[in-house]
Z-matrix of the N, CA and C atoms (Angstrom, degrees):
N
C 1 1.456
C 2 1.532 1 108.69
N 3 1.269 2 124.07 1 137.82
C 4 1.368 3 134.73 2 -165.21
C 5 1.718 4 107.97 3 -86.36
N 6 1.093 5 148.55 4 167.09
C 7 0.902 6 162.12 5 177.12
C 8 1.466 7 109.50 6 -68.37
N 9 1.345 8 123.00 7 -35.47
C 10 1.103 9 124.75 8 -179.16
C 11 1.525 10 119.92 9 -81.33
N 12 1.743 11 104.32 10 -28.34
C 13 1.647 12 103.51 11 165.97
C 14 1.216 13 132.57 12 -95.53
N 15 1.667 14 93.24 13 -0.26
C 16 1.798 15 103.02 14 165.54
C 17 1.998 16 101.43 15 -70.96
N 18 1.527 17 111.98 16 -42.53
C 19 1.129 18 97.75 17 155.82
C 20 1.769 19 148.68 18 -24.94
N 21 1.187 20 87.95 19 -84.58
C 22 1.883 21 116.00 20 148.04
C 23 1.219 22 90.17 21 -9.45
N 24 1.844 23 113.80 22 -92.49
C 25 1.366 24 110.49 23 -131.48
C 26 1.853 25 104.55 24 -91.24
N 27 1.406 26 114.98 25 -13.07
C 28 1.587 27 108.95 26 163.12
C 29 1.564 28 113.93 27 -65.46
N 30 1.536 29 114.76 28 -10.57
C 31 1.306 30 109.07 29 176.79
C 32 1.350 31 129.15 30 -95.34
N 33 1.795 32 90.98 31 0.56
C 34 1.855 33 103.54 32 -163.93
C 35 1.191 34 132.67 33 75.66
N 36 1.630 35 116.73 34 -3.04
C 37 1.501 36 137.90 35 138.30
C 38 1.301 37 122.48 36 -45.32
N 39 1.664 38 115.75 37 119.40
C 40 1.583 39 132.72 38 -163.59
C 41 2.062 40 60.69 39 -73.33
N 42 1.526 41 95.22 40 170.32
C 43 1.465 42 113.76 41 177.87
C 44 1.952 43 95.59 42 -136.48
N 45 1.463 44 82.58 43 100.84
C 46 1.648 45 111.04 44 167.13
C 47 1.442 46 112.81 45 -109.65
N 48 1.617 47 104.11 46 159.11
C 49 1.575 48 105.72 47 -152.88
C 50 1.629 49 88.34 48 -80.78
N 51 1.520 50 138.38 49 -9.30
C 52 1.527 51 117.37 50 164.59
C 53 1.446 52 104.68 51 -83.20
N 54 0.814 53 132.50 52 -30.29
C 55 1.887 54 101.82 53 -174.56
C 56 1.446 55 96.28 54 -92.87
N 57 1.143 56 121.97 55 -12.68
C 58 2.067 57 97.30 56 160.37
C 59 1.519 58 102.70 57 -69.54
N 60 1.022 59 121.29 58 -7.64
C 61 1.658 60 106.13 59 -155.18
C 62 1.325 61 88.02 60 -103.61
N 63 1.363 62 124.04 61 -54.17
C 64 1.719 63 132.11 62 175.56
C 65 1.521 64 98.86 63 -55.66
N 66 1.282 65 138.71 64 -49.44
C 67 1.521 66 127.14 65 -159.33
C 68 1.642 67 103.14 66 -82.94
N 69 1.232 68 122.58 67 -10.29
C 70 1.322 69 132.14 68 -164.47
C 71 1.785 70 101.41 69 -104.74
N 72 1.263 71 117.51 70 -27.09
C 73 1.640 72 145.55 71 152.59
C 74 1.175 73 84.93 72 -30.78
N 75 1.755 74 98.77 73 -117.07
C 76 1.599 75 130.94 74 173.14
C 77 1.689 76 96.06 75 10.18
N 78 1.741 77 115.00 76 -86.02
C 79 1.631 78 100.84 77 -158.52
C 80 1.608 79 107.22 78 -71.75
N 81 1.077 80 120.95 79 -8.14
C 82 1.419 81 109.44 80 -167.29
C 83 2.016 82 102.49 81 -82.57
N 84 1.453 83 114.23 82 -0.81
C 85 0.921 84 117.79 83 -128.84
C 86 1.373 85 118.63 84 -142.33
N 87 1.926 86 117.35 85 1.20
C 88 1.635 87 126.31 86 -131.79
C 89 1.437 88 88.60 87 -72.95
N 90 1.665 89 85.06 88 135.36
C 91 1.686 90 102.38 89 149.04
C 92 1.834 91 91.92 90 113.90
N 93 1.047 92 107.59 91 -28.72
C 94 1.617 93 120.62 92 -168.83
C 95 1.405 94 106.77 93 -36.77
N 96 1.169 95 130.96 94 149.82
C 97 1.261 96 136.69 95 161.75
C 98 1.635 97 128.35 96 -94.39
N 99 1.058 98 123.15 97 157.06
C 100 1.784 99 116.86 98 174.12
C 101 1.231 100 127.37 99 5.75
N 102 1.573 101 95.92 100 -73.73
C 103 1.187 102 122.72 101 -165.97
C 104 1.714 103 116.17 102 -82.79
N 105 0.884 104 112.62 103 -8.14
C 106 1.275 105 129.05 104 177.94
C 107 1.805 106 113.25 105 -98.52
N 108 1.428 107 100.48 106 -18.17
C 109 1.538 108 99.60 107 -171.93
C 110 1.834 109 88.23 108 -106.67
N 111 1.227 110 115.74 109 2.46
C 112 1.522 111 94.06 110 -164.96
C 113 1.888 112 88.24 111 -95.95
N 114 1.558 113 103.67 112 -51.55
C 115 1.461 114 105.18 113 169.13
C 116 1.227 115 144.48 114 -26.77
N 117 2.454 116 98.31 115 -40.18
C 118 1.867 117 96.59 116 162.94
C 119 1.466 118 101.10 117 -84.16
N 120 1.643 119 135.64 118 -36.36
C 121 1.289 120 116.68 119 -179.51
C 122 1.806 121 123.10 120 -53.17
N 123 1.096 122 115.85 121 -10.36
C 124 1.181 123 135.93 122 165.02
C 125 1.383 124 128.74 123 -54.84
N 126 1.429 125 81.53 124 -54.43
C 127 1.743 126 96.13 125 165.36
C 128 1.398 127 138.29 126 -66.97
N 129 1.544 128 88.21 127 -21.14
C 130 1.968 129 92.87 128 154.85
C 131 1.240 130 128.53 129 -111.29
N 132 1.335 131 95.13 130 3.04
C 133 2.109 132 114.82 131 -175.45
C 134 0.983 133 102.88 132 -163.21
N 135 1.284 134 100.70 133 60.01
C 136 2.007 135 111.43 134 146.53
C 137 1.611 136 120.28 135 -6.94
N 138 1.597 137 99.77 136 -56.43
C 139 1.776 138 85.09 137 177.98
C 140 1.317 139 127.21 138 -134.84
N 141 1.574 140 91.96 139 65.81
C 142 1.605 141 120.88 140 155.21
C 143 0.970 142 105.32 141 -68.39
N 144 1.797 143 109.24 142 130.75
C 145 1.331 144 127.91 143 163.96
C 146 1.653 145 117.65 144 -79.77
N 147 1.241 146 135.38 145 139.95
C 148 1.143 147 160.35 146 -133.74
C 149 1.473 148 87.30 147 -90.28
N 150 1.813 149 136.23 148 -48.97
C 151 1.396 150 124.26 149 168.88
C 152 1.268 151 120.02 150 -79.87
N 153 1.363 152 133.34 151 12.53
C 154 1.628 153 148.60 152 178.57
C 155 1.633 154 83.89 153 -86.21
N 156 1.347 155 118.74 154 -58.79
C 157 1.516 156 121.94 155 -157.68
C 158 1.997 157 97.47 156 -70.99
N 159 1.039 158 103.42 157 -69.88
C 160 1.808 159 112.93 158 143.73
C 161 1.479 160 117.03 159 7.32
N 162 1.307 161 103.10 160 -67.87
C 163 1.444 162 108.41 161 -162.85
C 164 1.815 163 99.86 162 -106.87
N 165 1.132 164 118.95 163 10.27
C 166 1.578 165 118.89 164 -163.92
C 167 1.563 166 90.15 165 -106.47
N 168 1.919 167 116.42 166 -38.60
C 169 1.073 168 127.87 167 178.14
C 170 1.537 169 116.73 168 -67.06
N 171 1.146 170 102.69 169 -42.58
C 172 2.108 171 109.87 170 174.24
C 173 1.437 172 93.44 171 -67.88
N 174 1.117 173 146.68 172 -61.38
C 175 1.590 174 144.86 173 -163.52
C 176 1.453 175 102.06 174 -51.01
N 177 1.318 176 123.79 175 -57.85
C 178 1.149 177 131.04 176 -130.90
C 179 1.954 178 85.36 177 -103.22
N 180 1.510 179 122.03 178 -30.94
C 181 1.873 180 102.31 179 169.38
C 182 1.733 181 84.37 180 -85.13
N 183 0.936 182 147.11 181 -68.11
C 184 1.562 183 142.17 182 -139.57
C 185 2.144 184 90.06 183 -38.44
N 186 1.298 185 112.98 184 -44.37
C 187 1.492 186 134.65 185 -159.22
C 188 1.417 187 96.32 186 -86.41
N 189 1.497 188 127.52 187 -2.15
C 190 1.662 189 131.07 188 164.84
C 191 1.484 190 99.43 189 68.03
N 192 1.413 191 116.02 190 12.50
C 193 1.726 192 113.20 191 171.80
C 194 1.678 193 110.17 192 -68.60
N 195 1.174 194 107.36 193 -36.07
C 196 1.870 195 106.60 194 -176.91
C 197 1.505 196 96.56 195 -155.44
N 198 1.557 197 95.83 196 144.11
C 199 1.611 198 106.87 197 171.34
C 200 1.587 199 130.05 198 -106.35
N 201 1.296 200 105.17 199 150.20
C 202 1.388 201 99.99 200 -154.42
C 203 1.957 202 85.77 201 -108.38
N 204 1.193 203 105.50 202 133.65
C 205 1.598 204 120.35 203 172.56
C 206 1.787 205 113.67 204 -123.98
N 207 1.098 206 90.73 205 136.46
C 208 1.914 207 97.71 206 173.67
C 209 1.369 208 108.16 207 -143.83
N 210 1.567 209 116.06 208 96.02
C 211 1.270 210 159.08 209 164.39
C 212 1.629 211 96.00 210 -60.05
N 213 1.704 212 97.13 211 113.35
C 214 1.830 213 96.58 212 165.30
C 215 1.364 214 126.15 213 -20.19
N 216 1.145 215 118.85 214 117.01
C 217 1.342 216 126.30 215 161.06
C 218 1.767 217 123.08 216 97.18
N 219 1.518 218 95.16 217 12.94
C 220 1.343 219 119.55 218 -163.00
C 221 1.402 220 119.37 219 -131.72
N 222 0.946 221 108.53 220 150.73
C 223 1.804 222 117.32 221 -164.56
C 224 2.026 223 94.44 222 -97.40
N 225 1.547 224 98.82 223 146.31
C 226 1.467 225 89.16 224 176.03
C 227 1.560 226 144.78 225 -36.71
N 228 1.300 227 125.52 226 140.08
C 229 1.404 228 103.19 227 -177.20
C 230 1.563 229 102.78 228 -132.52
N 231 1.296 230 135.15 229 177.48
C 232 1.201 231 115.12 230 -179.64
C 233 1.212 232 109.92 231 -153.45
N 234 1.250 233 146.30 232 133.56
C 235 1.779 234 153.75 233 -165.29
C 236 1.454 235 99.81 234 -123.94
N 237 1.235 236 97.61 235 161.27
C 238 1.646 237 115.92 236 -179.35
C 239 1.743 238 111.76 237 -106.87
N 240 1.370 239 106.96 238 16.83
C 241 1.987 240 117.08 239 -176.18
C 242 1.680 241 89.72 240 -102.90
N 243 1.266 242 99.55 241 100.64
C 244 1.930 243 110.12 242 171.44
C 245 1.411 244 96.60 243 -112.27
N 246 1.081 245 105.24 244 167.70
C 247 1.823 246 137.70 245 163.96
C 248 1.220 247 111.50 246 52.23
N 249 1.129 248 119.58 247 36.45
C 250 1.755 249 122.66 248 144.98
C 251 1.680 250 94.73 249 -112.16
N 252 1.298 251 90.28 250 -157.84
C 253 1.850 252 120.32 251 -176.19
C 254 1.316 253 97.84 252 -135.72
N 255 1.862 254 115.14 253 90.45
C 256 1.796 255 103.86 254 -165.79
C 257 1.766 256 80.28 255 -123.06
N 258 0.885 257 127.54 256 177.45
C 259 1.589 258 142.97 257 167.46
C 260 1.481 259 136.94 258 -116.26
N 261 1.248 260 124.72 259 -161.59
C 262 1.933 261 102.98 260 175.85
C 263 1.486 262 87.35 261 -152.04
N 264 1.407 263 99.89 262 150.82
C 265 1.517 264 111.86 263 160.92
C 266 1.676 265 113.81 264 -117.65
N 267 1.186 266 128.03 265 133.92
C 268 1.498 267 117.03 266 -170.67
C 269 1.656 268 111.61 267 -153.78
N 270 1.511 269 99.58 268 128.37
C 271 0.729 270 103.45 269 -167.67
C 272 1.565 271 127.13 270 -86.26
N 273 1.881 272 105.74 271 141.62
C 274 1.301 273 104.31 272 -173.85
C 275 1.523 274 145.08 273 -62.31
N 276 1.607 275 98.82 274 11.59
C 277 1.700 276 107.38 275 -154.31
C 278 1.999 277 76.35 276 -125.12
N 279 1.249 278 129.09 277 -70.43
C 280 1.498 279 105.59 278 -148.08
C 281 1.717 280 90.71 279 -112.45
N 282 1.591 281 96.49 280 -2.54
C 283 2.044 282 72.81 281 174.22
C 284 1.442 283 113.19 282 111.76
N 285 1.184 284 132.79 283 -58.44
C 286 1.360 285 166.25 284 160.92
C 287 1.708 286 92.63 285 -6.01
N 288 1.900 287 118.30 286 113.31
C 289 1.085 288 97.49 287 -174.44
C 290 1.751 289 86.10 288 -134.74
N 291 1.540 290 93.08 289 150.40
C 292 1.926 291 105.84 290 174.51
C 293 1.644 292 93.61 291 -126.16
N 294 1.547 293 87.47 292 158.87
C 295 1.462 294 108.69 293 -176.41
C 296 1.735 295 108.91 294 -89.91
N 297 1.403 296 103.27 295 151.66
C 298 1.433 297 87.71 296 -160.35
C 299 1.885 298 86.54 297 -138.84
N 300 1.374 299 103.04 298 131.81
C 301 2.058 300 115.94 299 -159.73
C 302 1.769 301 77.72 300 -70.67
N 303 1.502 302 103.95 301 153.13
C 304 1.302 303 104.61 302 157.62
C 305 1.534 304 130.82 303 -63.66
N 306 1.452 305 119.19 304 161.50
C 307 1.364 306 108.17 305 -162.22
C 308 1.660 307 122.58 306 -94.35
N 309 1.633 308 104.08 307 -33.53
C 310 1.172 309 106.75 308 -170.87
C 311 1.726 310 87.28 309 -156.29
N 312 1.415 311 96.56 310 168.07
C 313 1.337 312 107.45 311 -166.49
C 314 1.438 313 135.23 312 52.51
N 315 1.407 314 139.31 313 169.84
C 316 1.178 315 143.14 314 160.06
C 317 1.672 316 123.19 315 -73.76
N 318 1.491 317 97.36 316 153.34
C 319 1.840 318 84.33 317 -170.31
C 320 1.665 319 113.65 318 -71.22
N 321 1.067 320 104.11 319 149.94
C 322 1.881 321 139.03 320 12.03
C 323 1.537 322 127.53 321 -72.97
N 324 1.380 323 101.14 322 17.81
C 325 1.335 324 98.77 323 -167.75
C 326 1.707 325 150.67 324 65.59
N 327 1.805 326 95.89 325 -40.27
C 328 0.984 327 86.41 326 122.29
C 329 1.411 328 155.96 327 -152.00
N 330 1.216 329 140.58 328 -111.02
C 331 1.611 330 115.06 329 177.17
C 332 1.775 331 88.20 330 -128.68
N 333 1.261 332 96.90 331 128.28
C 334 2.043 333 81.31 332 171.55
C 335 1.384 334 127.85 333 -95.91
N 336 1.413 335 154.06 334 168.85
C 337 1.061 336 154.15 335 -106.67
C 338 1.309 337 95.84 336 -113.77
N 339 1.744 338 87.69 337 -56.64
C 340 2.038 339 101.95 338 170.99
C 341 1.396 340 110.38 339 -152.01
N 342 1.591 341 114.58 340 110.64
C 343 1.537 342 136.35 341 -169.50
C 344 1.964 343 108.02 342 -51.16
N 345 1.573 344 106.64 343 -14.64
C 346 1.635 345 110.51 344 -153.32
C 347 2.024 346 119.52 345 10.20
N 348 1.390 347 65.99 346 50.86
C 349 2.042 348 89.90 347 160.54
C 350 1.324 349 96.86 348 75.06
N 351 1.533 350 140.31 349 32.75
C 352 1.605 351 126.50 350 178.42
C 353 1.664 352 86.56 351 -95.53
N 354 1.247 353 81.41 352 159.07
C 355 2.112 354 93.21 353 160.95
C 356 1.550 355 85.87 354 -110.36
N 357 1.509 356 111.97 355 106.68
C 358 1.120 357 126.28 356 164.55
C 359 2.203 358 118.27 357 -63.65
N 360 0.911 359 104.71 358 118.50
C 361 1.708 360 96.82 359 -173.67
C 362 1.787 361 102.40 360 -117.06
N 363 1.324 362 113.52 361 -4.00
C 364 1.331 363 95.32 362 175.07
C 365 1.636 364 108.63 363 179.29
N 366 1.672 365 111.92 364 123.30
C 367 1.561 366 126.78 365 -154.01
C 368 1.990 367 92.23 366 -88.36
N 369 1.037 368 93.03 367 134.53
C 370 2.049 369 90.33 368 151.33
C 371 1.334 370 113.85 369 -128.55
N 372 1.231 371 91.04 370 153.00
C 373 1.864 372 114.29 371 -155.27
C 374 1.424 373 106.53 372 -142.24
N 375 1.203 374 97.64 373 111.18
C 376 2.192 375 90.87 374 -177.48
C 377 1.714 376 96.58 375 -126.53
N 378 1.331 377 121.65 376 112.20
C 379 1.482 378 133.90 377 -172.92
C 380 1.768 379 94.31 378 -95.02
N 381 1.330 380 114.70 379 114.73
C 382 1.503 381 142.23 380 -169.58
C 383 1.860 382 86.61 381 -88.71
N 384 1.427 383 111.55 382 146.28
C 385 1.505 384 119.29 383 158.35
C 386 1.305 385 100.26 384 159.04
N 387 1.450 386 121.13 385 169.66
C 388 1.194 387 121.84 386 -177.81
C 389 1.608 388 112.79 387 -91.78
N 390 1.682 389 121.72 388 146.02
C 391 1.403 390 132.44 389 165.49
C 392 1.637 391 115.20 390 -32.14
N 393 1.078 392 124.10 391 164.43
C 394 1.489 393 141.02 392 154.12
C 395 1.276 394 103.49 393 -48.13
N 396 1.699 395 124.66 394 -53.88
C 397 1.275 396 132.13 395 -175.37
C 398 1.612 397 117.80 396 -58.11
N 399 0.943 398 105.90 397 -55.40
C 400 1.482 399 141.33 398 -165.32
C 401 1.691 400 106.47 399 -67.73
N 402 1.497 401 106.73 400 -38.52
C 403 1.512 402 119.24 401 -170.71
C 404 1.818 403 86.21 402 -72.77
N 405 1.454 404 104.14 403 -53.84
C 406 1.407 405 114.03 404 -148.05
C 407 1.180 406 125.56 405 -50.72
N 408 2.211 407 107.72 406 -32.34
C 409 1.393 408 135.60 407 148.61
C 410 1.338 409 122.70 408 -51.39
N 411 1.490 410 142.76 409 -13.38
C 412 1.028 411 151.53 410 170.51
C 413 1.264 412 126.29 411 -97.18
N 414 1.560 413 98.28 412 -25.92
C 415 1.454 414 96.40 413 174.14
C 416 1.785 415 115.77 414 -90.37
């Protein structure tokens, strides 16, 4: 059994050859979007349907296997780094986004101003700026 369906089945996921192929996407792949994860699942199942990948993607965050983030101005994307409180920095010129550990404190990381009675369990933080690459063209 592969690593990926020990996944699967600690999650209570039947283990079908699309969500190995989609969950095996995801890490090969962080940050990727839709269309980008349907293209490598493609590559091992040519004729995967576009709501197989769809519905492999809702199963597989609903199941806390990968998280799905949508950063202003951006269409979903989805990584395989679950169960911390980590963040993204992304850059404004080609897009290109890395995960960034929280900085200080325990999660949520951070403390808010005024809770209005939530039990807060987890902060998001997306730090906007341009790449190394991106700077390097400008300068």
């Amino acid at each position: 059994m592969t690593e990926v369906e020990q996944m699967l089945r600690g999650a209570a996921l039947r283990v079908t050859r699309p969500r190995v192929a989609v969950l095996t996407a995801v890490h090969a792949h962080p940050h990727a979007d839709t269309d980008s994860i349907i293209g490598a699942v493609r590559e091992d199942l040519p004729q995967v349907s576009h709501q197989a990948v769809y519905d492999c993607l809702h199963a597989l965050t609903a199941a806390g296997l990968v998280r799905r983030i949508q950063p202003s101005g951006s269409v979903a994307r989805y990584e395989s780094r679950v169960g911390d409180n980590h963040h993204h920095v992304i850059c404004r010129s080609c897009g290109v986004i890395a995960d960034v550990d929280c900085a200080v404190g325990h999660a949520p990381c951070l403390t808010a101003s005024g809770d209005h009675e939530f039990q807060i369990d987890e902060a998001e933080v997306i730090y906007w700026g341009l790449c190394a690459n991106c700077s390097a063209k400008t300068s």
